[in-house]
C-alpha positions as CSV (number, residue, x, y, z in Angstrom):
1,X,0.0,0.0,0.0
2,X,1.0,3.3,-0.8
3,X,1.4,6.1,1.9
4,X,-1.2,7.6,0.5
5,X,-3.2,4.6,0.4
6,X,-2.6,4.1,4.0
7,X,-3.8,7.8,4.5
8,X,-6.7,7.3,3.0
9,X,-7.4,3.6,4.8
10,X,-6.9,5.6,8.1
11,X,-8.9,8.4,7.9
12,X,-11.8,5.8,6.2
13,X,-12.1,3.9,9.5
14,X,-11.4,6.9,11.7
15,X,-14.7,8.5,10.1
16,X,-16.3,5.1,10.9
17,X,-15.2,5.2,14.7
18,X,-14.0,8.4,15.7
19,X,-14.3,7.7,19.7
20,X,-12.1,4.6,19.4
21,X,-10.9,3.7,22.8
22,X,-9.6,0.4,24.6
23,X,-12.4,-2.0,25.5
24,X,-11.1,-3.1,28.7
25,X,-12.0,-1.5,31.8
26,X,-9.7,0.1,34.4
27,X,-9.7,3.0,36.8
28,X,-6.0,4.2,36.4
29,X,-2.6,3.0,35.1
30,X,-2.4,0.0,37.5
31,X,-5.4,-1.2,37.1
32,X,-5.0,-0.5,33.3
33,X,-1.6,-2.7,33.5
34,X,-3.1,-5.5,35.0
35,X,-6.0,-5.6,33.1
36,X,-3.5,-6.0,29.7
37,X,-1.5,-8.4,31.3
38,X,-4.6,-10.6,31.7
39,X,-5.6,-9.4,28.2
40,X,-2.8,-12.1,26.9
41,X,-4.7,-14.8,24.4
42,X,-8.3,-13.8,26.1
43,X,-10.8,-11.4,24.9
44,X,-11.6,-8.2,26.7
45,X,-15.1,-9.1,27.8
46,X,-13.6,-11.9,30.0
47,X,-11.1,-9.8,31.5
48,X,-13.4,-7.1,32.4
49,X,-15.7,-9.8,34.1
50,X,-12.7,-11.4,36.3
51,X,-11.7,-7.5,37.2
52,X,-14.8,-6.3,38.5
53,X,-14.5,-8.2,41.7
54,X,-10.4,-8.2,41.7
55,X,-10.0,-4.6,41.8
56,X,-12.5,-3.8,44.0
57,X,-10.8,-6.1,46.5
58,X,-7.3,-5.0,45.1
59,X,-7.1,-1.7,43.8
60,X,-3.3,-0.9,44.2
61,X,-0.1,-2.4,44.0
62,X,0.1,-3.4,48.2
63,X,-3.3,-4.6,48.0
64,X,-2.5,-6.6,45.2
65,X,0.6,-7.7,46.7
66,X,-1.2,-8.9,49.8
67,X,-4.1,-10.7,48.1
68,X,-1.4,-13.1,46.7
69,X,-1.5,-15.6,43.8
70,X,-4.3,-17.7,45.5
71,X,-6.4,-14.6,45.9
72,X,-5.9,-13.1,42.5
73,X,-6.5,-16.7,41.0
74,X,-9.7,-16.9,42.9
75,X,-10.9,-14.2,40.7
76,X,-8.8,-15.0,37.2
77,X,-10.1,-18.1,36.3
78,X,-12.2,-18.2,33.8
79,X,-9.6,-16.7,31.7
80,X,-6.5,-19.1,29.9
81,X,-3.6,-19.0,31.7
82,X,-4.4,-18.0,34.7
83,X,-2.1,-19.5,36.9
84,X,0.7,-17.7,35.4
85,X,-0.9,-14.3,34.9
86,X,-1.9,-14.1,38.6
87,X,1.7,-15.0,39.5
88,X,2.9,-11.9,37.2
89,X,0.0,-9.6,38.6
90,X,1.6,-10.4,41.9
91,X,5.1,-10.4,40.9
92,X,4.2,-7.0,38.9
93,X,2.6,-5.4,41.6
94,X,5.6,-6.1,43.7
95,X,8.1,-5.1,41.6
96,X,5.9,-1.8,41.5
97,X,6.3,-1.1,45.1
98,X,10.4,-2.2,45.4
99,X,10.9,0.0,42.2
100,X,8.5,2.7,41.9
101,X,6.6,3.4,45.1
102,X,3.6,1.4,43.9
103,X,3.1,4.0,41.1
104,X,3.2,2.5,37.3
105,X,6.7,4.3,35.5
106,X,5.8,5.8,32.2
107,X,9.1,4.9,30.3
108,X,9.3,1.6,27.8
109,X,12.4,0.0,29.7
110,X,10.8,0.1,33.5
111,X,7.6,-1.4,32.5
112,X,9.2,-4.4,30.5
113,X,11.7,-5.2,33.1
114,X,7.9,-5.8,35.6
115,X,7.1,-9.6,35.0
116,X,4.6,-10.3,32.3
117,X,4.8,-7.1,30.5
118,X,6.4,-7.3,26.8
119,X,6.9,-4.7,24.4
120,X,2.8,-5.4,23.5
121,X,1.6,-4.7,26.9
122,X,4.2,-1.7,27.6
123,X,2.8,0.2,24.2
124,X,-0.9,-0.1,25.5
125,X,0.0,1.3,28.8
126,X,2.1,3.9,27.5
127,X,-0.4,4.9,24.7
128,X,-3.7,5.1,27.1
129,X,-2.5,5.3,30.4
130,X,0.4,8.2,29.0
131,X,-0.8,9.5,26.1
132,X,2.3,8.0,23.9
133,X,1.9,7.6,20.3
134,X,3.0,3.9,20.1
135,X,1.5,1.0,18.0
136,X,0.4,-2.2,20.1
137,X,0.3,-5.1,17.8
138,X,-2.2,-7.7,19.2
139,X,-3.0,-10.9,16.5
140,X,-5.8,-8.3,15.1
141,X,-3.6,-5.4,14.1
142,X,-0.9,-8.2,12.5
143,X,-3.7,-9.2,10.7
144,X,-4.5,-5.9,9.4
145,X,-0.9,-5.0,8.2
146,X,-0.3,-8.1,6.8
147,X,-3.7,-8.4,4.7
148,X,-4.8,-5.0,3.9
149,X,-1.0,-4.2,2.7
150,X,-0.8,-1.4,5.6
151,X,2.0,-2.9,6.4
152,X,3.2,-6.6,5.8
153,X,5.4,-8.2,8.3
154,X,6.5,-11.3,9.7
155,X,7.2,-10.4,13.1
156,X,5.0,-8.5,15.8
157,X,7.7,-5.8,15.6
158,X,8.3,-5.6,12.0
159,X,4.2,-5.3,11.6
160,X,4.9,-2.1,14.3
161,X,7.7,-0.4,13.1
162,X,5.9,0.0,9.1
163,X,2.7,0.7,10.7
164,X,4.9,3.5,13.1
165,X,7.2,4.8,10.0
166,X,3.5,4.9,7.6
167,X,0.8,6.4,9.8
168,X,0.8,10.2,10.0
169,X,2.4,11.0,13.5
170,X,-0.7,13.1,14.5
171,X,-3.0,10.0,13.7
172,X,-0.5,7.1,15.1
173,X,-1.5,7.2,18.5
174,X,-5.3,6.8,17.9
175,X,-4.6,4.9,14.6
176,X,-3.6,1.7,17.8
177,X,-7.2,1.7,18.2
178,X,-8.8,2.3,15.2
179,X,-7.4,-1.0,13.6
180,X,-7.9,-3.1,16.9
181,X,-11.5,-2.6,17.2
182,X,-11.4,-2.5,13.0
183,X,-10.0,-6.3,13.1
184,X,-12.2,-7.1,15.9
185,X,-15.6,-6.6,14.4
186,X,-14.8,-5.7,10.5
187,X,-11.6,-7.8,10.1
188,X,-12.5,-10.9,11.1
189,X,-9.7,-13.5,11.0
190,X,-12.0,-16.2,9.3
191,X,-14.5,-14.1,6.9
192,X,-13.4,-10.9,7.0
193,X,-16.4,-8.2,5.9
194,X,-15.5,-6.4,3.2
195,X,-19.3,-5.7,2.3
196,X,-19.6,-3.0,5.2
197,X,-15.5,-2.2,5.2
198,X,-15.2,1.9,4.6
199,X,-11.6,0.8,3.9
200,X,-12.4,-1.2,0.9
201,X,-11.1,0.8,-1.5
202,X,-7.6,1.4,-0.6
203,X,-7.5,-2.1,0.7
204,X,-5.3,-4.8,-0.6
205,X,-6.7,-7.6,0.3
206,X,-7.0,-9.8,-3.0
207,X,-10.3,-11.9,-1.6
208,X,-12.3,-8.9,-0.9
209,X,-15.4,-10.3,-0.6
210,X,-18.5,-7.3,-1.5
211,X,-21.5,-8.8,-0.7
212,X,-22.0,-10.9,2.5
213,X,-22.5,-14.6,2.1
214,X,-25.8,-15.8,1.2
């Protein structure tokens, strides 16, 4: 895709979505952190069902730290890998407290030295917690890059840095939610819907499919 093919793809589902915003729910940056921690291979609508009842018995780092992996497990789950996420969330929530005075740090290299957070979960953080113009590439925006021609990739990262070096800078940091919630319900990984896509045009998908199935 062109640059200004992916100009025009972005502005098409901007128009269609302009309030664009992270699903999950959270009250502030920790809750926002361990809410994308728990995000890992599990939908939004899960996590935000486990969290209702584990932040409002842990709503900080030393709460956290004192419910412990049996208490934040209690809560997790119903979503995969829970074992291991509620050993990060406690391990995070420590680390928070020994390095930070319980308060989330804003900069890339302190949030993915906390356990469980990779360069995924440290962009979402720093883009809605912070206000950072990063790119998080979850399996939808991968997707996106790869099929639409926005920018192909075989890595995570190399799906990030053309999406990053191709997105207008004043559109990049809202562009990270435009395309998640764009592969979410327009994108679809199996039958992706082309018929209602505002995108279509620019698009380079070569199995565009323009009228839904019968």
């Amino acid at each position: 895709m062109t640059r200004p093919e992916v100009v025009r793809f972005i502005e098409a589902i901007a128009l269609a979505n302009p309030a664009a915003e992270t699903e999950l729910v959270f009250a502030d940056s920790f809750s926002l952190l361990v809410a994308v921690v728990l995000s890992a291979q599990a939908t939004d609508a899960s996590v935000n069902k486990a969290t209702v009842g584990l932040f409002r018995e842990a709503p900080d780092a030393a709460a956290m730290l004192t419910l412990g992996e049996e208490g934040v497990a209690r809560h997790i789950r119903t979503i995969g890998l829970w074992r291991a996420k509620a050993r990060n969330v406690v391990g995070l929530s420590r680390a928070l407290i020994e390095r930070h005075g319980g308060v989330v740090p804003a900069d890339r290299a302190s949030l993915e030295a906390l356990p469980g957070v990779g360069r995924k979960t440290a962009n979402v953080v720093m883009n809605v917690a912070f206000g950072e113009s990063t790119m998080a590439v979850d399996t939808h925006i991968f997707r996106l890059g790869n099929r639409t021609g926005l920018a192909p990739g075989k890595t995570p990262r190399a799906v990030e840095d053309g999406l990053v070096a191709r997105i207008p800078a004043d559109r990049l940091r809202p562009a990270h939610h435009w395309l998640i919630l764009h592969g979410r319900y327009l994108c679809k990984a199996r039958v992706p819907e082309c018929w209602r896509c505002p995108a279509v045009e620019p698009c380079q998908y070569r199995s565009k499919r323009l009228t839904p199935p019968a």
